[in-house]
VOLUM-703244 format. One record per residue (C-alpha): residue in three letters; x negated, y negated, z negated. Coordinates in steps of 0.5 Angstrom, whole numbers, padded with zeros to 4 digits, always signed. Example, Ala and Ser with C-alpha at 12.3 -4.5 7.8 and 13.67 -1.06 7.14 Angstrom:
<recs>
<resn->ALA | xx->-0025 | yy->+0009 | zz->-0016>
<resn->SER | xx->-0027 | yy->+0002 | zz->-0014>
</recs>
This chain:
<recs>
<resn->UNK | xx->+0036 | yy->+0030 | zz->+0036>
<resn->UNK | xx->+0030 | yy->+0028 | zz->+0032>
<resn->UNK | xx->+0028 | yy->+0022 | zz->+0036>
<resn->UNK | xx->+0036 | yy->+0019 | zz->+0034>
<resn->UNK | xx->+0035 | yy->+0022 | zz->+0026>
<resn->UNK | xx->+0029 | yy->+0018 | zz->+0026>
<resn->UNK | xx->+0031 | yy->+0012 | zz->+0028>
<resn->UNK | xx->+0038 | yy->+0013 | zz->+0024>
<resn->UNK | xx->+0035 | yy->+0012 | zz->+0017>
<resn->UNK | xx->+0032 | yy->+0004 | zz->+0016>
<resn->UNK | xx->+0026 | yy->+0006 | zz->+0013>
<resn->UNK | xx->+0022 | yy->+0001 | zz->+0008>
<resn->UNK | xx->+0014 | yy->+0001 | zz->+0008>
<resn->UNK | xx->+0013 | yy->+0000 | zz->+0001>
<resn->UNK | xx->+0004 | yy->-0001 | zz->+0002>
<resn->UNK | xx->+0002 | yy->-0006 | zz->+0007>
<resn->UNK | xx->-0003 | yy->-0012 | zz->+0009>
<resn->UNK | xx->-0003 | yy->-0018 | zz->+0013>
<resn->UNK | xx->-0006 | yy->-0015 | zz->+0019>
<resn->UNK | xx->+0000 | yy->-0012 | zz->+0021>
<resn->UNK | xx->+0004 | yy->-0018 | zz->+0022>
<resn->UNK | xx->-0002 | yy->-0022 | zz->+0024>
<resn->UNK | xx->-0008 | yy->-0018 | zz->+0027>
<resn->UNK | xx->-0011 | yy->-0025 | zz->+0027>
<resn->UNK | xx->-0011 | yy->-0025 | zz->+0019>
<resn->UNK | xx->-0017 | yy->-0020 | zz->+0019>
<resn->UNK | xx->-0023 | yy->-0020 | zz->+0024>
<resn->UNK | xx->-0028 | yy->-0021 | zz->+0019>
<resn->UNK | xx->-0027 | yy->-0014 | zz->+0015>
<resn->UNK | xx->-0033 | yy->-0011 | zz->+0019>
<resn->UNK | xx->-0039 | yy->-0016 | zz->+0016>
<resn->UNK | xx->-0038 | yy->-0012 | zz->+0009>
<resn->UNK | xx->-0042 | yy->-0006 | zz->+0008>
<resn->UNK | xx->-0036 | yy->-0001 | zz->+0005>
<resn->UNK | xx->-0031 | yy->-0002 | zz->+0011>
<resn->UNK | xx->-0038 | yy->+0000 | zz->+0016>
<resn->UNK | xx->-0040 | yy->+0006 | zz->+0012>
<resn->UNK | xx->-0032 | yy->+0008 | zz->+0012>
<resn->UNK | xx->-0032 | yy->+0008 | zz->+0019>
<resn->UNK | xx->-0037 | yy->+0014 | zz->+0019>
<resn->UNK | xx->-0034 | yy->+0018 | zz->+0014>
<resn->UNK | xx->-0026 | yy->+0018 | zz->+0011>
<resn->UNK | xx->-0024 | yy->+0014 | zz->+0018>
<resn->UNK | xx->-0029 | yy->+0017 | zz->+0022>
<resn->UNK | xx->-0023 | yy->+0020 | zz->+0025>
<resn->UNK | xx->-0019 | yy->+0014 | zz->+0027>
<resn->UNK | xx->-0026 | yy->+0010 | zz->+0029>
<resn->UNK | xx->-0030 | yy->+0016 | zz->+0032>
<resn->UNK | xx->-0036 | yy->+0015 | zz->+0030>
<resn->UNK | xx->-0036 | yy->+0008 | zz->+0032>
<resn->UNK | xx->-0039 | yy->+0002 | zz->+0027>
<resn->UNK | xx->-0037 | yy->-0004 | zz->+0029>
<resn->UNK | xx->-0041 | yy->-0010 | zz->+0029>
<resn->UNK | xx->-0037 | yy->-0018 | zz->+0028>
<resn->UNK | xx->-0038 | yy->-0019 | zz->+0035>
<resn->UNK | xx->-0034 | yy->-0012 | zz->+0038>
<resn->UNK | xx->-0028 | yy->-0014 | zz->+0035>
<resn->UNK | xx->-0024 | yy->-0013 | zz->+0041>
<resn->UNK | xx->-0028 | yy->-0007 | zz->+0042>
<resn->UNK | xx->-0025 | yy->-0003 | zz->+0036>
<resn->UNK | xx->-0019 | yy->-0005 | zz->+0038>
<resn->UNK | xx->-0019 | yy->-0002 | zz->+0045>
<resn->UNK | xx->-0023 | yy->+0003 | zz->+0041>
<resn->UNK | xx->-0016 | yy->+0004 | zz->+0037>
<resn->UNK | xx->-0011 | yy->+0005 | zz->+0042>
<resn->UNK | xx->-0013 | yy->+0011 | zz->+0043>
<resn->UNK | xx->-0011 | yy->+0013 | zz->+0035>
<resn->UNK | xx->-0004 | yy->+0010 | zz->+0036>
<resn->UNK | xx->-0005 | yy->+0003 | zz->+0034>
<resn->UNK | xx->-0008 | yy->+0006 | zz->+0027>
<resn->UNK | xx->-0011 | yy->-0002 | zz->+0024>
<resn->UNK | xx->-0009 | yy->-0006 | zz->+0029>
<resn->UNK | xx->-0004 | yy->-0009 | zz->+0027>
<resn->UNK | xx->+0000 | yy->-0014 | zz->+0031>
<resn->UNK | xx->-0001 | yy->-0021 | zz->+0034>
<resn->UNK | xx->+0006 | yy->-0024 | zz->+0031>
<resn->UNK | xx->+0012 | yy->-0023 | zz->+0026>
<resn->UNK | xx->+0015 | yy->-0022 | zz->+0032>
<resn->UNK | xx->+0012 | yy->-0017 | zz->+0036>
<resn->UNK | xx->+0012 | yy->-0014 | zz->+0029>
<resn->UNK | xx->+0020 | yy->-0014 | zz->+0028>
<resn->UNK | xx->+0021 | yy->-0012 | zz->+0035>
<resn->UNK | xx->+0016 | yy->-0005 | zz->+0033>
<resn->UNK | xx->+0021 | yy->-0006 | zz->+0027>
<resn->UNK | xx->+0027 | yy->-0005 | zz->+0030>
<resn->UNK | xx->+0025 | yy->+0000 | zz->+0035>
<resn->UNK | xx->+0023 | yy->+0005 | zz->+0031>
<resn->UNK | xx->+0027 | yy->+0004 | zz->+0025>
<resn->UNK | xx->+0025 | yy->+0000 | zz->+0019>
<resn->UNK | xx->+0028 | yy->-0005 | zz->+0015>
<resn->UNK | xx->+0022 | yy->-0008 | zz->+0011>
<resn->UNK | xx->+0015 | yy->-0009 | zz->+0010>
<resn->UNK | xx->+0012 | yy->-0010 | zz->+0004>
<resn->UNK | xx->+0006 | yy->-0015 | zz->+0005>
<resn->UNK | xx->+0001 | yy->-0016 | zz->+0000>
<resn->UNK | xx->-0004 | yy->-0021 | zz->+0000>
<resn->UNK | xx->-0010 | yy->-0016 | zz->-0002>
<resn->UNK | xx->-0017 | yy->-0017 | zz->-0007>
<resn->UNK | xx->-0021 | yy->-0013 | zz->-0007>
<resn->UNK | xx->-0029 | yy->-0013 | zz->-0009>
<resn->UNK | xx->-0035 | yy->-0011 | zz->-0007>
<resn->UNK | xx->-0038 | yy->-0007 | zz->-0012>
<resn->UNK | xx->-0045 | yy->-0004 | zz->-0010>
<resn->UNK | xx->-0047 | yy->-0008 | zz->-0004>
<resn->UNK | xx->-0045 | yy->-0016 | zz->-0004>
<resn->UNK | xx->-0042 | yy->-0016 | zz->-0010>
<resn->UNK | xx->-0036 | yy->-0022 | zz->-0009>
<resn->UNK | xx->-0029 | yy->-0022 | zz->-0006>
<resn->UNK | xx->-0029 | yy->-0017 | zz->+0001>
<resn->UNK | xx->-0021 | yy->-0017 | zz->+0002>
<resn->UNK | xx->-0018 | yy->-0025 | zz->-0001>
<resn->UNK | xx->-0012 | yy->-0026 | zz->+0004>
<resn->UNK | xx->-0009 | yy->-0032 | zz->+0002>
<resn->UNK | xx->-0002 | yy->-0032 | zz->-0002>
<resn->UNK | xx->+0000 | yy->-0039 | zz->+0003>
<resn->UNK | xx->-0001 | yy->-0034 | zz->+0009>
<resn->UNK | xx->+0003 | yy->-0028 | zz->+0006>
<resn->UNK | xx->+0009 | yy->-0033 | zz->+0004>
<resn->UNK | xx->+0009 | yy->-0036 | zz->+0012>
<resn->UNK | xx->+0010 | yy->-0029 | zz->+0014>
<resn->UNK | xx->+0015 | yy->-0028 | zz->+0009>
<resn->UNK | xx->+0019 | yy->-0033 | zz->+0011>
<resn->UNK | xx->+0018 | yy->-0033 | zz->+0019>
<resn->UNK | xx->+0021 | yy->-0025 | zz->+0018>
<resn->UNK | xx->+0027 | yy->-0029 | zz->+0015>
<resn->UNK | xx->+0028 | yy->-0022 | zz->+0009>
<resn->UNK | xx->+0025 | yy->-0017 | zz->+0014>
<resn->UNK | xx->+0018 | yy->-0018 | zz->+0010>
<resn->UNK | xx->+0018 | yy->-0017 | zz->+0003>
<resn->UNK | xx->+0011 | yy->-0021 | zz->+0000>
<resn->UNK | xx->+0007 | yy->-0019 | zz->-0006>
<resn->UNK | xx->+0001 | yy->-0022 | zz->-0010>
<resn->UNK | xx->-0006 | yy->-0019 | zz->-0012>
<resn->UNK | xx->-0011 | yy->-0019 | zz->-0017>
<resn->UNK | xx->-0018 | yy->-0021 | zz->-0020>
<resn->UNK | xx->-0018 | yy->-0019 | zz->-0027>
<resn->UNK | xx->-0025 | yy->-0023 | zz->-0026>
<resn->UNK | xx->-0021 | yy->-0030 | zz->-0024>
<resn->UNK | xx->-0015 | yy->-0027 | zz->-0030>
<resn->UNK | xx->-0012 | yy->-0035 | zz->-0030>
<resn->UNK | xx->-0013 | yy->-0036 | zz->-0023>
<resn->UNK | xx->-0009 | yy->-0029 | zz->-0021>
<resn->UNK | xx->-0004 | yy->-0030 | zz->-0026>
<resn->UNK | xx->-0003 | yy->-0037 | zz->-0023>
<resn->UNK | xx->-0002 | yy->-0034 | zz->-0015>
<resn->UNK | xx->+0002 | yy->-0028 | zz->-0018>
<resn->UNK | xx->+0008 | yy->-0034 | zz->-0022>
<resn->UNK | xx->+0006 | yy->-0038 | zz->-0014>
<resn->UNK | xx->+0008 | yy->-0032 | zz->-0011>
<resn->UNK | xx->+0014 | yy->-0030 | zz->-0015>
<resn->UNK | xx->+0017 | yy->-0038 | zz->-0016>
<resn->UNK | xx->+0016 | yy->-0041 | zz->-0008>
<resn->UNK | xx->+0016 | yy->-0035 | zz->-0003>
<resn->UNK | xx->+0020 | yy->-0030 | zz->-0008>
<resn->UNK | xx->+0015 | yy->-0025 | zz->-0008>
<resn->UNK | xx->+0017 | yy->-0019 | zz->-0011>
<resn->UNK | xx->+0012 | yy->-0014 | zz->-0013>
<resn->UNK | xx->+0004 | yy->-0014 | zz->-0015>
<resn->UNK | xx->-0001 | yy->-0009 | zz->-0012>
<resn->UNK | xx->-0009 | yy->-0008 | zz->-0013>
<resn->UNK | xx->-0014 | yy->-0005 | zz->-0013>
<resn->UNK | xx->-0018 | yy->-0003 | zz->-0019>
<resn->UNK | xx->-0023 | yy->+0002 | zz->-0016>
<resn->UNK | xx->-0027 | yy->-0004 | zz->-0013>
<resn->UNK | xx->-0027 | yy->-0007 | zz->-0019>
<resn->UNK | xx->-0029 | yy->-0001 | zz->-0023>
<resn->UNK | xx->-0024 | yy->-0001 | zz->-0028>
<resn->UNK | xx->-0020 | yy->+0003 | zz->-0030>
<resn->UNK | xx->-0012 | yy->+0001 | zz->-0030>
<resn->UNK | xx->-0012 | yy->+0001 | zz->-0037>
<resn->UNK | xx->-0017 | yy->-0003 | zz->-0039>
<resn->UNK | xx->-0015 | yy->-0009 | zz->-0042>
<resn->UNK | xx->-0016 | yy->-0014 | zz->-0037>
<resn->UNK | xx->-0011 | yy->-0011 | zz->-0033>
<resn->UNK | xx->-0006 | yy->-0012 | zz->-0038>
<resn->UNK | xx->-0005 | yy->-0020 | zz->-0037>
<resn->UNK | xx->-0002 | yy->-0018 | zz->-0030>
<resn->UNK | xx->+0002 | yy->-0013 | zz->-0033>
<resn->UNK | xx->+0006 | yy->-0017 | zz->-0039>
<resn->UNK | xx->+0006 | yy->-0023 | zz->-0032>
<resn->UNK | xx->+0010 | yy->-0018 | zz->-0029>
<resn->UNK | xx->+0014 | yy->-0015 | zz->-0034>
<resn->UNK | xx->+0016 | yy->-0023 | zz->-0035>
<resn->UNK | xx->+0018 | yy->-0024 | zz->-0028>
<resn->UNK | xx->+0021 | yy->-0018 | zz->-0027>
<resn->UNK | xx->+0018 | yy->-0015 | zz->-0021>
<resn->UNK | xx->+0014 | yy->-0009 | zz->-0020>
<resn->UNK | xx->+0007 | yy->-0007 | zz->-0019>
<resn->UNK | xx->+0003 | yy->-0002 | zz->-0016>
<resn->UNK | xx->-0005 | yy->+0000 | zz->-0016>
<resn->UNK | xx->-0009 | yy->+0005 | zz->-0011>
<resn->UNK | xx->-0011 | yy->+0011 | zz->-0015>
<resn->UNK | xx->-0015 | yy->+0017 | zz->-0013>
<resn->UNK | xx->-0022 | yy->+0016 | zz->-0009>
<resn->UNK | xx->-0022 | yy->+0010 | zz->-0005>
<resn->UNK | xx->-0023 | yy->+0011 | zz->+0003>
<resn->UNK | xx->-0029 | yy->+0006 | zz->+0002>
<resn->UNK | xx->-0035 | yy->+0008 | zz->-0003>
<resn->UNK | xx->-0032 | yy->+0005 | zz->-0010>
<resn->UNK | xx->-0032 | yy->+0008 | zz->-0016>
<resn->UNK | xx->-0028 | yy->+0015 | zz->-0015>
<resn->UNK | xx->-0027 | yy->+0016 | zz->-0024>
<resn->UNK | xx->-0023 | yy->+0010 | zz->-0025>
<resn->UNK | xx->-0018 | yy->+0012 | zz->-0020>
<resn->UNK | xx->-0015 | yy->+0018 | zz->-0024>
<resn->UNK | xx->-0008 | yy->+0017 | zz->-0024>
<resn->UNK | xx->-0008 | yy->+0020 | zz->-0031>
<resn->UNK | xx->-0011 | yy->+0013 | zz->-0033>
<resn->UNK | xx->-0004 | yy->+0010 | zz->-0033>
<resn->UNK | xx->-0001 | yy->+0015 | zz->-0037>
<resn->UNK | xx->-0003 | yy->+0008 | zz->-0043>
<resn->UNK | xx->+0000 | yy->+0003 | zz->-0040>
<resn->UNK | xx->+0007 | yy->+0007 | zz->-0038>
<resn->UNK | xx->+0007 | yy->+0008 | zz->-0046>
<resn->UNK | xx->+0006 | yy->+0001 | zz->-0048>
<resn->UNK | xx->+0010 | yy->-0002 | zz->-0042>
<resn->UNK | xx->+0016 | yy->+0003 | zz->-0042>
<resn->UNK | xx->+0020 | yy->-0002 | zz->-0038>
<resn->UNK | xx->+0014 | yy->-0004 | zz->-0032>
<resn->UNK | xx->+0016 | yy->-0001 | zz->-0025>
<resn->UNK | xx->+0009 | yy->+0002 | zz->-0023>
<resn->UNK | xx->+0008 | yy->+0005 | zz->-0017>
<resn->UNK | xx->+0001 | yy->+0010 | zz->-0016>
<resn->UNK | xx->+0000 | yy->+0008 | zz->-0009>
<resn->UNK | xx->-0004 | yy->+0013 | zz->-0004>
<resn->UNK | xx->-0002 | yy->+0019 | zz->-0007>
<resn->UNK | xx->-0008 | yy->+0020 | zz->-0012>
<resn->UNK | xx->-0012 | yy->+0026 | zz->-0008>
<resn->UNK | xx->-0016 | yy->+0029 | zz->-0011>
<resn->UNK | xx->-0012 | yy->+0029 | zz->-0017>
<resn->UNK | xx->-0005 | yy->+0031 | zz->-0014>
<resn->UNK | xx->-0003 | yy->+0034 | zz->-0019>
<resn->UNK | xx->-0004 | yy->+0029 | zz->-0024>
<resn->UNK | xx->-0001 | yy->+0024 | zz->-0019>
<resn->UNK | xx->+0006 | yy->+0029 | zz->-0020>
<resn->UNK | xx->+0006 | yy->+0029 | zz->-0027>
<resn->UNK | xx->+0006 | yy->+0022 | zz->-0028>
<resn->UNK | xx->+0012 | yy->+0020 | zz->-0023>
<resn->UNK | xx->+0015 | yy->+0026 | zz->-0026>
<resn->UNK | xx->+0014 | yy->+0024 | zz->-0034>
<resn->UNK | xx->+0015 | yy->+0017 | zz->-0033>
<resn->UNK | xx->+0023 | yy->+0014 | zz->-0031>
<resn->UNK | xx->+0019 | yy->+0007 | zz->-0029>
<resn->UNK | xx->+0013 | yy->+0010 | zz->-0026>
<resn->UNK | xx->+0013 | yy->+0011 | zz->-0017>
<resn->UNK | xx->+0008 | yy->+0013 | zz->-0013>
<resn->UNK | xx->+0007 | yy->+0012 | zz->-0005>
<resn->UNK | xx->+0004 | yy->+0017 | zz->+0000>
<resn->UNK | xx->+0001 | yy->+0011 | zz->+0004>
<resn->UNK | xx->-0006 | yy->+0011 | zz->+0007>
<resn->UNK | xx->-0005 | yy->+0018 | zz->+0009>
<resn->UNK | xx->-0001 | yy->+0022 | zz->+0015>
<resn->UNK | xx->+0005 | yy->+0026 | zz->+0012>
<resn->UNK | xx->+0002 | yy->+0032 | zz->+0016>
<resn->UNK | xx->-0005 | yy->+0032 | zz->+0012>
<resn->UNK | xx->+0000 | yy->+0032 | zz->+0005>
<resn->UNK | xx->-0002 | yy->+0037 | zz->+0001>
<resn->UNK | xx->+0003 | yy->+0043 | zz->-0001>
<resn->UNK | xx->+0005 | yy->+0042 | zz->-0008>
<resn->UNK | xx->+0006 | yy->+0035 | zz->-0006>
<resn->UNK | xx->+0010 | yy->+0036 | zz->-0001>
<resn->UNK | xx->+0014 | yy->+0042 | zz->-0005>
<resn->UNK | xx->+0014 | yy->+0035 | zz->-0011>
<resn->UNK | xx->+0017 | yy->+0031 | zz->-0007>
<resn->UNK | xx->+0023 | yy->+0036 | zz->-0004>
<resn->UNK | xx->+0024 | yy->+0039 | zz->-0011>
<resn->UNK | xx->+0029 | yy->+0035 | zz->-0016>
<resn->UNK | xx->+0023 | yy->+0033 | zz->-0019>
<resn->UNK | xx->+0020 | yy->+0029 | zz->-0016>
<resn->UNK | xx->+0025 | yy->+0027 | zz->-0009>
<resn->UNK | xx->+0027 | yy->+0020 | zz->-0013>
<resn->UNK | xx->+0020 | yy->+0018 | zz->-0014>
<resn->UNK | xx->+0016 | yy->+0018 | zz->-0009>
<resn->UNK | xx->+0016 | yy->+0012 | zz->-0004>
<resn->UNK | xx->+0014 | yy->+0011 | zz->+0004>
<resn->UNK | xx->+0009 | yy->+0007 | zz->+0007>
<resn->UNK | xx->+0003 | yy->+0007 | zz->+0012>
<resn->UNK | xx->-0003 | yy->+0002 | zz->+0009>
<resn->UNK | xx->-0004 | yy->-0001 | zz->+0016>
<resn->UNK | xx->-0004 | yy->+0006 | zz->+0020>
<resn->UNK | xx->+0001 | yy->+0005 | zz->+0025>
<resn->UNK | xx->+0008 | yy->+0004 | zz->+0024>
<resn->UNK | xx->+0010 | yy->+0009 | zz->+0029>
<resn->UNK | xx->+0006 | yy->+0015 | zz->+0028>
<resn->UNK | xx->+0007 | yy->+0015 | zz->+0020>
<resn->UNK | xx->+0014 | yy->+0015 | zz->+0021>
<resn->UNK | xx->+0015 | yy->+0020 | zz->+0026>
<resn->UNK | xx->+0011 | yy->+0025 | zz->+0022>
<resn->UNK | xx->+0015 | yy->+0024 | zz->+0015>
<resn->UNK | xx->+0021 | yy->+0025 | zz->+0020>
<resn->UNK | xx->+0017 | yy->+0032 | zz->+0022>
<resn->UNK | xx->+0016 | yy->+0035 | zz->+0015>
<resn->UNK | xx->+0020 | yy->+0041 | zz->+0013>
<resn->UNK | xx->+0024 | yy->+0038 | zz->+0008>
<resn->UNK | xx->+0031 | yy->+0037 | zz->+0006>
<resn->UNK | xx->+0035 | yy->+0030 | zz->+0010>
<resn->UNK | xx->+0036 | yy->+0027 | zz->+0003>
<resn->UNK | xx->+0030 | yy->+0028 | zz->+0001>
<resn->UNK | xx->+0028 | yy->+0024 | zz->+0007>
<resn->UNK | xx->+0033 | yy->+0018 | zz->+0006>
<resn->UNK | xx->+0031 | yy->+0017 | zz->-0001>
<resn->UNK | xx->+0023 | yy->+0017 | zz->+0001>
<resn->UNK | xx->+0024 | yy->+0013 | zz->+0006>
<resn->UNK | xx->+0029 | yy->+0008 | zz->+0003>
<resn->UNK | xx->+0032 | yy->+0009 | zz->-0003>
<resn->UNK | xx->+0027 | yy->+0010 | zz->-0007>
<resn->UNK | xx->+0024 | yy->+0003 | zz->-0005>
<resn->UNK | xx->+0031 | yy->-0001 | zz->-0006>
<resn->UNK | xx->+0031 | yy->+0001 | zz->-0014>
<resn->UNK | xx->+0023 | yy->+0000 | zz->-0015>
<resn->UNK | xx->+0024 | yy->-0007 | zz->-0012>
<resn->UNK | xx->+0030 | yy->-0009 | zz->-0015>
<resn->UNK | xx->+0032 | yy->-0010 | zz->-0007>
<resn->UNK | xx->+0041 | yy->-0009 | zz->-0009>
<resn->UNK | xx->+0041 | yy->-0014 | zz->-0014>
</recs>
């Protein structure tokens, strides 16, 4: 019975990269410090103590097959919509993640190419959902990608990630992506919270977007992987604001906290919160969503209706 409940709702993931689709789109992350520490710390249990080296890529995979296929990814668009269609999603949001290196190398770390994510947008043939990133170091470069995105692949949706730059969501030169987006008419979305990898924790409080919702009412703003350890905060500022969103991806629902769970089933926050899985297995995040103790609206609107009103998906 459960098995056919989890199947039956098509769920939509809000918060993914281009190594789901194309595994091959990723195999140089390991050079950069950040990703080998968090191996040993924040994904230690997904890796198990292992810190790869360039040339051991084919080792992590077999590595993380024992995890349920947690950052492998697939080898083509279509081995991803077969996985799609058997476990009961719609749609994928792919985003061509930015993001810096702010300690150890000091350059771009994750750069994935707006042409690359455009072709796997197209390949899926409106199975996959493309967004754009952001370089508030490169401003005119990235508003260029973000107008490219939205006019040549129909992108439509923004996300990036503050913490690596070691700004906060309100400084002002985030604020050109904002009134771009506005523009456009699309959505955007940030990593709030602490990083999995070692960045900046401060800048990723989710309080910090209570200024840019006040002076862009209209923006639709999704505060992406929970904002733990500021749970709460995060709460509140889904609950305060009609445009402002927010995902439980990067984490396994299993590992939810109380409050947010009791959120997310209330009628405070059961229309704001939105489903997605960061690359950490499409089966896995989906059946444990599906186990939660909560209401079966409740599990309707995160998994799907909640991302068809922030993405503007009906119109």
């Amino acid at each position: 019975m459960e098995e056919k409940k989890t199947a039956d709702i098509l769920a939509i993931d809000i918060m993914n990269h281009p190594l789901e689709a194309r595994n091959d789109l990723g195999g140089d992350t390991f050079m950069y410090e950040e990703f080998r520490i968090m191996t040993r710390t924040t994904f230690k249990t997904v890796f198990k103590g292992f810190v790869p080296t360039p040339e051991q890529i084919e080792t992590i995979s077999k590595e993380q097959r024992k995890t349920g296929g947690a950052l492998q990814g697939h080898a083509s668009v279509a081995e991803m919509i077969k996985d799609m269609d058997e476990l009961g999603y719609d749609k994928i949001v792919i985003c061509a993640t930015k993001m810096w290196s702010y300690y150890y190398h000091h350059k771009l770390i994750l750069d994935y190419s707006i042409d690359d994510v455009g072709d796997i947008v197209r390949e899926a043939k409106g199975r996959v959902i493309g967004g754009a990133s952001y370089n508030p170091f490169r401003i005119e470069d990235s508003l260029r990608e973000v107008e490219k995105g939205v006019k040549e692949y129909g992108f439509k949706y923004v996300w990036f990630h503050p913490l690596s730059f070691g700004l906060r969501p309100d400084d002002r030169r985030f604020y050109p992506l904002y009134a771009k987006c506005c523009e456009l008419d699309i959505a955007v979305g940030m990593q709030v919270g602490h990083s999995a990898e070692v960045l900046p924790s401060e800048v990723g409080h989710p309080m910090y977007v209570d200024n840019v919702a006040l002076e862009f009412p209209n923006l639709r703003i999704n505060l992406s992987h929970t904002g733990w350890p500021w749970v709460d905060e995060w709460c509140s500022m889904l609950w305060r604001h009609v445009n402002v969103y927010g995902d439980i991806s990067a984490y396994y629902a299993r590992s939810l906290e109380p409050n947010q769970i009791r959120f997310m089933n209330g009628g405070r926050g059961r229309d704001k919160v939105l489903f997605g899985t960061n690359g950490l297995g499409l089966k896995r995040c989906k059946e444990e969503f599906m186990a939660l103790d909560i209401r079966d609206d409740t599990k309707s609107m995160v998994l799907r209706d909640n991302a068809i009103r922030f993405l503007k998906l009906d119109e």
